[in-house]
KOLFIBA-673267 format. One record per residue (C-alpha): residue in three letters; residue number from 1; y, z negated, x. Coordinates in Angstrom, 2 decimals, m for minus. Layout:
<nodes>
[node 'ALA'; NUM; [Y; Z; X]]
...
</nodes>
This chain:
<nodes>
[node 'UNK'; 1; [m7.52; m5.66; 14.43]]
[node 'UNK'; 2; [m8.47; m9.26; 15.39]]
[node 'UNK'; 3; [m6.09; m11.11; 12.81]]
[node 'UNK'; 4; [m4.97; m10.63; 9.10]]
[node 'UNK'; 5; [m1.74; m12.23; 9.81]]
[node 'UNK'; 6; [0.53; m9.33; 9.21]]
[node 'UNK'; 7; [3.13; m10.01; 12.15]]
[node 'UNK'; 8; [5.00; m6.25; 11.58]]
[node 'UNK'; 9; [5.66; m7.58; 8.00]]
[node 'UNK'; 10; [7.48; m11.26; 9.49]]
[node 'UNK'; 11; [9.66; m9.07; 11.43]]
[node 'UNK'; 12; [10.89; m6.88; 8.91]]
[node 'UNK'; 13; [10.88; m9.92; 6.55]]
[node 'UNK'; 14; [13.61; m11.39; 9.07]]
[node 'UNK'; 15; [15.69; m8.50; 9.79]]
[node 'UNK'; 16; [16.48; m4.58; 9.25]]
[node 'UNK'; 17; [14.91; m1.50; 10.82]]
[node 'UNK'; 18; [15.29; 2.24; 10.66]]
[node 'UNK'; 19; [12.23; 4.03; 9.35]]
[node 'UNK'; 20; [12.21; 4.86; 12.79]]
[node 'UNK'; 21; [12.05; 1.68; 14.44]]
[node 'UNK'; 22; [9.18; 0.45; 11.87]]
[node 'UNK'; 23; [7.13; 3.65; 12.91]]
[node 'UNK'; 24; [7.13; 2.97; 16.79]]
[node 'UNK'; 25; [6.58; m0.87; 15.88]]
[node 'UNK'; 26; [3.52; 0.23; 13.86]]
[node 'UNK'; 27; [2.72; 2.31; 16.94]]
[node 'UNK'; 28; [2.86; m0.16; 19.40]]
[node 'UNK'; 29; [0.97; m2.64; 17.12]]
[node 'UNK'; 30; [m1.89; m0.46; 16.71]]
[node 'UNK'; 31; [m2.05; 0.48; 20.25]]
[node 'UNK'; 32; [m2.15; m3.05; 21.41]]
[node 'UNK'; 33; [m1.87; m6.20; 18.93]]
[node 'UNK'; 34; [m0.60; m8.19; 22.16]]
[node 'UNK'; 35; [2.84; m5.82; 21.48]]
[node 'UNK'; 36; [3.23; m7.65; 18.20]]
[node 'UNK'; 37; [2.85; m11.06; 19.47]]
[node 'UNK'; 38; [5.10; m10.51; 22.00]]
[node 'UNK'; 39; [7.48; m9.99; 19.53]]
[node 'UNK'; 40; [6.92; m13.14; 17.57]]
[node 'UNK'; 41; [10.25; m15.04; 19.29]]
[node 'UNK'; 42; [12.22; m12.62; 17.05]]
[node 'UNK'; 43; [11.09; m14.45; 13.74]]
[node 'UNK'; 44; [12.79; m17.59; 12.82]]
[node 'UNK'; 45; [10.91; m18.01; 9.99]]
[node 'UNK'; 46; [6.84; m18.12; 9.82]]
[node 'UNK'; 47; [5.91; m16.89; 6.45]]
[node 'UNK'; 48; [1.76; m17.37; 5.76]]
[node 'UNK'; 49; [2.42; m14.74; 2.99]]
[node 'UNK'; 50; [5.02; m12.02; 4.19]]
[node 'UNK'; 51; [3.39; m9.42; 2.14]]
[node 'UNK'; 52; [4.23; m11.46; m1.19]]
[node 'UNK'; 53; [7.84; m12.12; 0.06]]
[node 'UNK'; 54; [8.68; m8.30; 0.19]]
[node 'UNK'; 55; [6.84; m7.49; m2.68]]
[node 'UNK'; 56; [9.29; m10.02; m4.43]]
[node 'UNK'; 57; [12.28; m8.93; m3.00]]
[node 'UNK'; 58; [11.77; m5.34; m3.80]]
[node 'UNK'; 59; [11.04; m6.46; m7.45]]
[node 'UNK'; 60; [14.04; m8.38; m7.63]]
[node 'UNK'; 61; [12.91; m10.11; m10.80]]
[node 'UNK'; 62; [11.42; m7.93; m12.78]]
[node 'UNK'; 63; [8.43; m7.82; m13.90]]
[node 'UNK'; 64; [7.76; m11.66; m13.86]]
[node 'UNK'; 65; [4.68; m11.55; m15.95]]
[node 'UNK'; 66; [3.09; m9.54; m13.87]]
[node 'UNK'; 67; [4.57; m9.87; m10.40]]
[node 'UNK'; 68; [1.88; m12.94; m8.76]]
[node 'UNK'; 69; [m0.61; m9.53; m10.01]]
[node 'UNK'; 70; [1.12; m7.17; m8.23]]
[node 'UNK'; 71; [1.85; m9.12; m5.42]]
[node 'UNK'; 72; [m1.68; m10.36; m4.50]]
[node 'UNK'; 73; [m2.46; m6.87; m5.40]]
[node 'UNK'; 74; [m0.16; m5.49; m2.49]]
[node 'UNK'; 75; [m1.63; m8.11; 0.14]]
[node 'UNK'; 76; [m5.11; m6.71; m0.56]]
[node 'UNK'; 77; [m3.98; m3.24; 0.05]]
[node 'UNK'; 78; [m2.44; m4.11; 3.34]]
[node 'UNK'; 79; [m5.11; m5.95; 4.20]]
[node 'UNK'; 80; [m7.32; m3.00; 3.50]]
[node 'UNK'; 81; [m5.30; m0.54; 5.34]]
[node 'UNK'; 82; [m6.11; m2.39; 8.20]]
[node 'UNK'; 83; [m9.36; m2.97; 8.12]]
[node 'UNK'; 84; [m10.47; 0.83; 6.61]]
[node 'UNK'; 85; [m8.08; 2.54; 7.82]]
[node 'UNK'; 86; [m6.84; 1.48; 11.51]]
[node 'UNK'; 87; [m3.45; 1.02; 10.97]]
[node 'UNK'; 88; [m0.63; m1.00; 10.78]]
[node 'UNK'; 89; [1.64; m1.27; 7.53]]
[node 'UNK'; 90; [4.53; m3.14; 6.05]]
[node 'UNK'; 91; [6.49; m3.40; 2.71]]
[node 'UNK'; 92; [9.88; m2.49; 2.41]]
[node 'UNK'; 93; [11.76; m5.23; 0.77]]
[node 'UNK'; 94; [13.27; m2.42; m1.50]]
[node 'UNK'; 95; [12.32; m0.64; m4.25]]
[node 'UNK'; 96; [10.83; 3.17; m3.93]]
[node 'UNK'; 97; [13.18; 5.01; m5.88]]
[node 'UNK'; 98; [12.71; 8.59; m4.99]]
[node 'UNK'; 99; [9.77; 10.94; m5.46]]
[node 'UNK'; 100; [7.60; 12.33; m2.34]]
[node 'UNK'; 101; [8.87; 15.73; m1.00]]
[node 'UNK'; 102; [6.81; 18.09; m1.94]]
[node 'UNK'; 103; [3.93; 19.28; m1.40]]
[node 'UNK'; 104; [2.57; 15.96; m1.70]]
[node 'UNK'; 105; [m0.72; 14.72; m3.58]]
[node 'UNK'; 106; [m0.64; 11.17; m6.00]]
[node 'UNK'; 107; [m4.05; 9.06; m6.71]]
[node 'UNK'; 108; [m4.52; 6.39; m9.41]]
[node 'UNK'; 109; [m6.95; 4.42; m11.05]]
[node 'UNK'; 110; [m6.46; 2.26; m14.00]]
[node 'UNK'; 111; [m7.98; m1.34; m14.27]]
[node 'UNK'; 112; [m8.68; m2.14; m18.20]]
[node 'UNK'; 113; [m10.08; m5.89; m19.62]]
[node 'UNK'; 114; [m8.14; m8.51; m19.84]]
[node 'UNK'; 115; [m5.04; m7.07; m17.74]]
[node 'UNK'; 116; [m3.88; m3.52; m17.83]]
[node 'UNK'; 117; [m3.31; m2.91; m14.51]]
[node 'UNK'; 118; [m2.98; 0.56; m12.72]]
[node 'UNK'; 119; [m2.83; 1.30; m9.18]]
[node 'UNK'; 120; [m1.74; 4.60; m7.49]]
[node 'UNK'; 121; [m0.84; 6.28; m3.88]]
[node 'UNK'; 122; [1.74; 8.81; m3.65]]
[node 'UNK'; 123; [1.93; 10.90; m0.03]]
[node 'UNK'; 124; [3.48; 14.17; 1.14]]
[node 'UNK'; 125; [0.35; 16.21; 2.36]]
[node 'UNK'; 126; [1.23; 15.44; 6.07]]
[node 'UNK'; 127; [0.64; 11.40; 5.17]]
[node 'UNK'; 128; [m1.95; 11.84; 2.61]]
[node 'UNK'; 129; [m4.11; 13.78; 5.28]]
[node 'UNK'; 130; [m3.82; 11.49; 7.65]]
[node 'UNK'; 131; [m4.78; 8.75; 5.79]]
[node 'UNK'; 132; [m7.47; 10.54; 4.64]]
[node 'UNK'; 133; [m8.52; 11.39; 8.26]]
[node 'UNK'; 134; [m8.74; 8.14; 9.04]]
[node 'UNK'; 135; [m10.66; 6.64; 5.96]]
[node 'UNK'; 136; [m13.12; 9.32; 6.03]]
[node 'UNK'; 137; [m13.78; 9.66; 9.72]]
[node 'UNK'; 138; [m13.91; 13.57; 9.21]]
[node 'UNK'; 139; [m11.10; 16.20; 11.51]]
[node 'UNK'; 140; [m9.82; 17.40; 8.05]]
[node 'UNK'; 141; [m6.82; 19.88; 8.66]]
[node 'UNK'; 142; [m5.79; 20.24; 4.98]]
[node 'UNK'; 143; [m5.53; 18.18; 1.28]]
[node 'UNK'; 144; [m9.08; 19.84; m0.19]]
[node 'UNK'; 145; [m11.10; 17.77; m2.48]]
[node 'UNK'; 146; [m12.68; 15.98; 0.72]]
[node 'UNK'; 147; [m9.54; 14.74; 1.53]]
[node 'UNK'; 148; [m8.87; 14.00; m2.12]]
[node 'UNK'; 149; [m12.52; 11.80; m2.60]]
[node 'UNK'; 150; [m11.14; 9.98; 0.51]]
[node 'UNK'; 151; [m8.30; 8.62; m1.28]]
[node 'UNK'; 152; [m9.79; 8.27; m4.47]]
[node 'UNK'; 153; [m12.82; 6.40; m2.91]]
[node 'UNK'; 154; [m10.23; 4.02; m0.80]]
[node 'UNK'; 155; [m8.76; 3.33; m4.03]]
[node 'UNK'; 156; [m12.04; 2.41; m5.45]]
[node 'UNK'; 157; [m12.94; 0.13; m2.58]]
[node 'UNK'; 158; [m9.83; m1.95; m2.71]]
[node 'UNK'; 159; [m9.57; m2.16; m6.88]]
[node 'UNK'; 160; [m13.09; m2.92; m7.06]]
[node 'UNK'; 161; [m12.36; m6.26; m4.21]]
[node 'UNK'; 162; [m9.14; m7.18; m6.83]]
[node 'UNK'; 163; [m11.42; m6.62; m9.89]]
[node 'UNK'; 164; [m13.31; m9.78; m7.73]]
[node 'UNK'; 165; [m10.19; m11.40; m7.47]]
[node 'UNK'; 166; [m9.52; m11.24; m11.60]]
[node 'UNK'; 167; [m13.50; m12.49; m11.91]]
[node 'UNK'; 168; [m12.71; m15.63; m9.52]]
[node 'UNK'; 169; [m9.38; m16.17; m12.08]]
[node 'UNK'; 170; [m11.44; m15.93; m14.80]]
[node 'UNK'; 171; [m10.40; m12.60; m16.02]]
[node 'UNK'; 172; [m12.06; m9.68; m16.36]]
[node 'UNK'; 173; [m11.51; m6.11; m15.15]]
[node 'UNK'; 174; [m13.35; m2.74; m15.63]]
[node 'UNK'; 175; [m12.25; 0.41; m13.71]]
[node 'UNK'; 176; [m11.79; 3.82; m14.61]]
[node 'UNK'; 177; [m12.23; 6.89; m13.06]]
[node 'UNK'; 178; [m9.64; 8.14; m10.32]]
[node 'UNK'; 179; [m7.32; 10.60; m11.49]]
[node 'UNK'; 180; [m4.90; 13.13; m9.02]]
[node 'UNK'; 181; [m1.73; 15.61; m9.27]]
[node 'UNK'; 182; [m0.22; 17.26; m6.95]]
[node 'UNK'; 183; [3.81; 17.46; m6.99]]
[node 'UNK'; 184; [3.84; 15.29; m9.80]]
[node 'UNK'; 185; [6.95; 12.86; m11.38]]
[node 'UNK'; 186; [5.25; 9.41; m11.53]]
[node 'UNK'; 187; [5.88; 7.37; m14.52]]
[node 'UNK'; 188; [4.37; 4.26; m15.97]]
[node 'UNK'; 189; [5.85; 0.95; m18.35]]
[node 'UNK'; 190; [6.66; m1.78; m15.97]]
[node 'UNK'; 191; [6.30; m0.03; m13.03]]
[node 'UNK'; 192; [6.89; m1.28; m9.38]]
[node 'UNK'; 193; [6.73; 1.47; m6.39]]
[node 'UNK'; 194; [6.40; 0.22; m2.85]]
[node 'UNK'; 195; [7.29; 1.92; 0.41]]
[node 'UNK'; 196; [4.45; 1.68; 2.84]]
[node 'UNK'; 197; [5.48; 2.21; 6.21]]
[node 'UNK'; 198; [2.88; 3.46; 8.76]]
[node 'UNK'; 199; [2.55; 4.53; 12.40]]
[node 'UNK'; 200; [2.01; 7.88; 10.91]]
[node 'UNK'; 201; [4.49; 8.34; 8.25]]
[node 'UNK'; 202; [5.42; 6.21; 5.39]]
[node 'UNK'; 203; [4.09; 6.55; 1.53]]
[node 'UNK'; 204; [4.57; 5.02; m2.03]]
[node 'UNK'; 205; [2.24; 2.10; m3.45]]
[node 'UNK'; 206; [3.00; 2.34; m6.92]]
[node 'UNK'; 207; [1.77; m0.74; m9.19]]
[node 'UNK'; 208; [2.25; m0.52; m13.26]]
[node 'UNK'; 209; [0.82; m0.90; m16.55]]
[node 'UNK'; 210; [0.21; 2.23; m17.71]]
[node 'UNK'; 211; [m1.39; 5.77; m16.45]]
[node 'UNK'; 212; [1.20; 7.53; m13.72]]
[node 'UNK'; 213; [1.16; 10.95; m15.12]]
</nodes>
């Protein structure tokens, strides 16, 4: 991708799509960025932080010591899907309410110091492979413990860069070690789950305070 300006996340921002219509959008985007641009007429509004604005939306208040966290959070991720992981992703401006058909496969890693501040994916296996595949570079045709490390190292990558983010705030943050469940009923206090929507398949980003499971 030539630009962080996430131009799939100003159009859903300004109006409604099918799951549907956000995966061929996500197609087309990753195909050719040009496809994106082209659609740029369609938003009324230019937003420099679109990510935030959906993150906020699906919160709907809550959380309001701990949503500027979880939003910059959220922007990083994207941001990192991107760049690791050669695709294109938006929010939905709604909550994630409902747990991944199984069989599906959840990641998290816990952030302890001066904010408690846990991180997790949640996938069916079709998703979770996939963006496993892509991270790790490797044809893998099932969710084995390669495909596992992929996510769990991902994960790494991107808390370690907001553990940098804390630092520059003057906070401090240590992480843990990755944990992972399959078919598992995610919890957590003060929890916020994200749908991620992909070319390949959409997934939950779920932000809280405490361990998932």
């Amino acid at each position: 991708m030539t630009s962080n300006f996430n131009i799939a996340q100003c159009l859903l921002n300004g109006r409604s799509y099918t799951p549907e219509q956000l995966q061929q959008i996500m197609k087309e985007g990753e195909q050719d960025e040009a496809a994106l641009v082209r659609m740029m007429p369609e938003v009324s509004v230019i937003d420099p932080r679109p990510v935030r604005t959906a993150v906020m939306r699906a919160a709907d208040g809550a959380w309001e010591d701990r949503i500027e966290w979880y939003s910059r959070y959220a922007e990083l991720f994207i941001e990192k899907l991107r760049d690791m992981m050669h695709t294109e992703a938006v929010v939905a401006q709604l909550p994630s309410i409902e747990e991944e058909p199984a069989p599906a496969h959840a990641v998290f890693l816990r952030i302890e110091g001066d904010i408690s501040f846990v991180s997790g994916l949640a996938a069916r296996d079709a998703v979770f492979l996939e963006l496993a595949r892509r991270y790790s570079g490797e044809p893998l045709d099932t969710v084995d413990e390669m495909a596992v490390d992929s996510i769990q190292e991902f994960l790494n990558v991107v808390n370690g860069l907001f553990c940098i983010e804390l630092a520059n705030s003057g906070m401090e943050g240590e992480l843990s070690l990755p944990r992972w469940r399959k078919n598992v009923r995610i919890q957590g206090a003060k929890r916020l789950c994200l749908r991620i929507y992909t070319s390949f398949g959409a997934f939950q980003l779920i932000l809280s305070a405490d361990d998932l499971f």
